[in-house]
N, C-alpha and C positions, 0 to 999 in steps of 0.2 A: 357357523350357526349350529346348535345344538339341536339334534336329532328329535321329532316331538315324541311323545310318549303317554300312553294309555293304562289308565288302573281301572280294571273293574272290581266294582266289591257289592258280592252277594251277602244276604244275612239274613238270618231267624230273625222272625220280627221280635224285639223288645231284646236285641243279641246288642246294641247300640252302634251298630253300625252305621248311622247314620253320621250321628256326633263323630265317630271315628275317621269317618271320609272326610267331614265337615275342616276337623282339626289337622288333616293331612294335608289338604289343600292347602290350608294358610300356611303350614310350614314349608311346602313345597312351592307356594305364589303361585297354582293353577285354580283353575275353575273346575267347579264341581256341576255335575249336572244330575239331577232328580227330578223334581216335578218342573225344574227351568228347561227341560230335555222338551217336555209335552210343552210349552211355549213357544221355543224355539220351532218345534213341528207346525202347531197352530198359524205360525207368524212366515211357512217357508209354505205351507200347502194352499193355505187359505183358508182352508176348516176351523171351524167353531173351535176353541180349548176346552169346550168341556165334553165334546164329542171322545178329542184322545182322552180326557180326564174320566169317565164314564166307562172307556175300555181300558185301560191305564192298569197294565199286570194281571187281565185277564184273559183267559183263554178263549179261543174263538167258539161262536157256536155253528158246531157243523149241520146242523137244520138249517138255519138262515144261513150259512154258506151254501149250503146244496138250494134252498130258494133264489139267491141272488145268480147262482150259475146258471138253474134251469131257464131263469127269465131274460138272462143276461143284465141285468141290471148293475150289476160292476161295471162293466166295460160302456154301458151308455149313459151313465152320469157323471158329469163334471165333478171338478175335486171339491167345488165348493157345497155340492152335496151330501155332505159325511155324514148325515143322519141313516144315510140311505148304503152305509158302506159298512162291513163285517169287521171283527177284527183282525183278521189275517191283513187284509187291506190296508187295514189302521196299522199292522205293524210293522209292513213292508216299506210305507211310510217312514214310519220314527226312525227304522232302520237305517234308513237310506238318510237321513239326515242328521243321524248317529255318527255315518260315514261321512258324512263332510264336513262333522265338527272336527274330528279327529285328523283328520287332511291338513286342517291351518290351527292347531294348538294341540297342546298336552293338557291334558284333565283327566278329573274322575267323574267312571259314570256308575251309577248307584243302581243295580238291580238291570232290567226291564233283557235281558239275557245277554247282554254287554258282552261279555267273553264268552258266546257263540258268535254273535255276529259281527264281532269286529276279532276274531282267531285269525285272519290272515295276514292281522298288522305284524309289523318285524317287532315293535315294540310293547306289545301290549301285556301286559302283568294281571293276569286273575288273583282276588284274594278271594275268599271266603271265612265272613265273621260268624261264630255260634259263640252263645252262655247256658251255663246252667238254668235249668227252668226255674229253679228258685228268682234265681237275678233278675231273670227275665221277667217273668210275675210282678217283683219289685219295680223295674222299671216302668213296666207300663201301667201301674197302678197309679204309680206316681205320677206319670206323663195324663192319663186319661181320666185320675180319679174316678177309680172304680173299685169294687173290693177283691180279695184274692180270687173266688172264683171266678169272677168277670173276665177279671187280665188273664186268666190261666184258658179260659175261653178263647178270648179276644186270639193268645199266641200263637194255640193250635190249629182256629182259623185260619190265622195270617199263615203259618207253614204252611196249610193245606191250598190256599191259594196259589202263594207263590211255589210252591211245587208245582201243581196243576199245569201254571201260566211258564212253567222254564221248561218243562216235559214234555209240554204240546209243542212249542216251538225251535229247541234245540233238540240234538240229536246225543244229548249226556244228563245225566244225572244231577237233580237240584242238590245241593250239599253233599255231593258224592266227592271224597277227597280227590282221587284221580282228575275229575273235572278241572281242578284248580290250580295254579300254582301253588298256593299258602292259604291254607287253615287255620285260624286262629280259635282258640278258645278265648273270649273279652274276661272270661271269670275267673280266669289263671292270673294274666296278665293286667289284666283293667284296662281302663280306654287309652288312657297315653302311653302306656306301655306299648299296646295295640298298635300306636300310630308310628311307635319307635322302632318297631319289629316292622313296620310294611314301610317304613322310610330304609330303614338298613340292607332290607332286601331288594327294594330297589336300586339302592345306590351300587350293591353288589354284583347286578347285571347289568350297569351301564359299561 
C-alpha cells in the first residue's frame, strides 16, 4: 500500500491557487480540502459551521482570550457551545481534525497554516502560490465583479489577513520562501503549468 501523502498550498489571494489545488487533486484522484476542512470540523465537534466559518483564517482575539481564561469559560463549556469559544479554541480543533484526515488519506489542504501544523508528517509537501498584482487584480475582478480598485483592495486585504492569521499561529513566516518547500510564481507559469511543476515535484520525492 502506498505510503499517504500531504500537500499544503498557501496563496496571495487572487494568486489562483485555489483553481491550482483544485486541478491537482483530480490529476492526482485525492481530495482536497478548504472550506470541506471547516465541515468536516463542524460534523466531528459538534459546533455550528458557521461558528468555524465566522473564525475561518482569522486570528484570535487576545481580549476575549484573556476574558475566557480569567472566567474560565473555555474549560467549562461543552463543545457544543462554540459561540462561546475563541479562536485559538477553534483552531486547535480544526487542527486536530486536520490530523486525522491526514492519518487515513492523502489530500490537499488549502491554507488554514497546513504546513505548520501537519510539519511532523514524513510526507508532507508545502507549496506556496504568488502572481503579479496585475493578474491578481484581473482575477479577482473577474471572479468578484468589481473594478480595478476594488480588487486591488480586496488582494491587499486578503494578504493582510491571511498574514495576520498564519503569523499568530505558526512559528514562520507567511509567504516567506524558506517556510516552503516550492514557490511558485502562477504569472510565469500559468495555472497548469503550476499544477505540472507541483505534480513533478512531488513525484520527485516519492
Amino acid at each position: 500500500m502506498e505510503e499517504k501523502y500531504i500537500i499544503s498550498i498557501g496563496r496571495q489571494l487572487g494568486s489562483g491557487g485555489r483553481e491550482i489545488a483544485k486541478k491537482l487533486g483530480g490529476r492526482l484522484n485525492i481530495p482536497v480540502y478548504d472550506k470541506k476542512l471547516l465541515e468536516v470540523a463542524a460534523k466531528e465537534t459538534g459546533i455550528d459551521a458557521t461558528i468555524f466559518e465566522n473564525a475561518d483564517e482569522k486570528e484570535s482575539n487576545p481580549f476575549m482570550r484573556g476574558v475566557f481564561a480569567l472566567k474560565g469559560i473555555m474549560s467549562s463549556y461543552p463543545l457544543g457551545a462554540g459561540s462561546c469559544m475563541d479562536g485559538d479554541r477553534l483552531f486547535e480543533m480544526q487542527s486536530e481534525v486536520m490530523r486525522n484526515i491526514v492519518a487515513g488519506e492523502s489530500c490537499i489542504i488549502i491554507g488554514r497554516c497546513a504546513e505548520y501544523v501537519l510539519r511532523d508528517h514524513p510526507r508532507m509537501h508545502s507549496i506556496f502560490i504568488t502572481a503579479d498584482m496585475c493578474d491578481r487584480i484581473k482575477r479577482i475582478m473577474e471572479h468578484d465583479g468589481v473594478n480595478e480598485n476594488k480588487a486591488k483592495e480586496i488582494a491587499e486585504k486578503g494578504d493582510k489577513k491571511r498574514r495576520a492569521y498564519h503569523d499568530y499561529y505558526a512559528n514562520s513566516g507567511w509567504g516567506v520562501a524558506e517556510t516552503y518547500d516550492l514557490c511558485i510564481n502562477s504569472s510565469r507559469v500559468g495555472i497548469d503549468g503550476s499544477v505540472d511543476i507541483i505534480e513533478r515535484f512531488i513525484e520527485s520525492r516519492k
